[in-house]
C-alpha positions in Angstrom: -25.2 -22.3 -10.7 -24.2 -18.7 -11.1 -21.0 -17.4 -10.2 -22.4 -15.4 -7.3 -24.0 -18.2 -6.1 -20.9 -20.3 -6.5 -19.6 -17.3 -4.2 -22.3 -16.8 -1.7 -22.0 -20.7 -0.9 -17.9 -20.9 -1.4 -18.2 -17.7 1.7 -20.5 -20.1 3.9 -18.1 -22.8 3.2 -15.0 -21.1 3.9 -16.4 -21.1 7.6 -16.5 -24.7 7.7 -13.1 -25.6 6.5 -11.5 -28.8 7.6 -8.0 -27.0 8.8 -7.7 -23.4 9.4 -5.7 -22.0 6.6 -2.4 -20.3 7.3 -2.3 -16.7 7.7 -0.8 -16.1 4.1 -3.8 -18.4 3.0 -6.5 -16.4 4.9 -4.9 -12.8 3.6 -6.0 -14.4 0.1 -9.0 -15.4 0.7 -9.3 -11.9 2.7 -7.8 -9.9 -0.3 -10.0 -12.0 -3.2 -13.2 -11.7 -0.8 -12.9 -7.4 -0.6 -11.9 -7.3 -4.1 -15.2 -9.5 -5.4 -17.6 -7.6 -3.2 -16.0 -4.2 -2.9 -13.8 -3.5 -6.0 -10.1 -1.9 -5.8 -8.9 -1.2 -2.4 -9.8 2.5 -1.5 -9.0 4.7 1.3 -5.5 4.9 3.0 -3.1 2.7 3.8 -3.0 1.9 7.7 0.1 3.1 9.7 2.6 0.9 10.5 1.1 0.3 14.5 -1.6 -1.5 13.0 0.4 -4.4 11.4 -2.8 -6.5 10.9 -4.8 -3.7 9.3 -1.7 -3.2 7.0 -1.5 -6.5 5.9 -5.2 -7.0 4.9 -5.2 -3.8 3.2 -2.3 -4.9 1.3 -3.4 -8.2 0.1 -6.2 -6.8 -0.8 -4.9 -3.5 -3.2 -2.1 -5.8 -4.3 -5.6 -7.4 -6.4 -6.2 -3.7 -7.9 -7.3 -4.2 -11.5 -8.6 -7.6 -10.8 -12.3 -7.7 -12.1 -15.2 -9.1 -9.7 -16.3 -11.3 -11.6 -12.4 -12.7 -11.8 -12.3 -12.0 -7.8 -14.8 -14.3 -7.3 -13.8 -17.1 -9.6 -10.5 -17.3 -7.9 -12.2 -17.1 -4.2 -14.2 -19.9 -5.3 -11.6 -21.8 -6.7 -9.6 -21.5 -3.5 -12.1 -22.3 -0.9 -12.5 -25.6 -3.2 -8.9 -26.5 -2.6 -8.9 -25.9 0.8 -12.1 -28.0 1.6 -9.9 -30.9 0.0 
């Protein structure tokens, strides 16, 4: 199996996970899934209202650098932990 197929079926399982993940957890799997399908974070930074926004933004440029090819590894890799 390729490694985007290992990716497209690690994103339908991550939607079928026994427990949901906690929110550190999910800003990973947030983070490593934008940095696999989008690249380095882009854009700006939300303002500090949107706390949510701000967090996903930052887990995901704090992955600047990372390849796609190693974004989706480790996506992959942690969707298999979390299914157990």
């Amino acid at each position: 199996m390729s490694l985007q197929e290992q990716f497209d079926q690690a994103l339908a399982d991550s939607k079928n996970l026994p427990e949901r993940p906690d929110n550190m957890t999910l800003l990973k799997i947030y983070g490593l899934y934008k940095q696999a399908s989008a690249g380095d974070a882009d854009g700006k930074r939300p303002g500090f209202t949107d706390m949510v926004g701000r967090a996903k933004f930052d887990a995901w440029d704090g992955l600047k650098g990372t390849s796609k090819e190693d974004a989706m590894q480790q996506y992959v890799d942690l969707i298999e932990e979390l299914k157990g």
